[in-house]
C-alpha positions, -999 to +999 in steps of 0.1 A: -045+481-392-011+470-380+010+488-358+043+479-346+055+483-309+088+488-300+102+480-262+128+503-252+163+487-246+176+493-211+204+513-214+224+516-180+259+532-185+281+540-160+276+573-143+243+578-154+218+589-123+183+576-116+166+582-087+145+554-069+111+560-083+125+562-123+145+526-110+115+510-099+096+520-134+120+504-155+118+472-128+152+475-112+147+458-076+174+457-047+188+425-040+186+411-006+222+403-004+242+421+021+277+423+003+293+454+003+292+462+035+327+478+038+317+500+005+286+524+000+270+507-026+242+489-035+231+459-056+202+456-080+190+433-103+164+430-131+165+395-148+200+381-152+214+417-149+233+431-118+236+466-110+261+482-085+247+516-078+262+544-051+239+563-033+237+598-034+220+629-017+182+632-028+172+599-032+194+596-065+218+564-072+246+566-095+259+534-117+290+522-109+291+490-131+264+460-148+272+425-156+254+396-165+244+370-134+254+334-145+245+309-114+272+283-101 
């Protein structure tokens, strides 16, 4: 018998809230890259995706925007 497996699409809209742990199942990372350090954001990644996230009380992170990562 055949069964047929579907992967969920990540969906990341803006303002939608995850906190650390439900980011880190769905293999969102931090970046090492110091860049907004005038702003209170931070910058994950998963494959070519970016995501700027804000931090927010309880360990919850709030997107702000995702774009694709093209290299120079």
């Amino acid at each position: 018998m055949e069964a047929l497996v579907q992967t969920p699409v990540l969906k990341l809209e803006k303002d939608m809230c995850f906190s650390s742990d439900e980011l880190q199942n769905l293999g969102i990372f931090p970046t090492n890259l110091q860049c907004f350090t005038y702003y209170h954001y931070v910058l994950y990644q998963k494959g070519n995706k970016r995501i700027i996230l804000k931090p927010l009380p309880h360990n919850l992170y709030k997107v702000i925007r995702t774009y694709d990562f093209m290299p120079a």
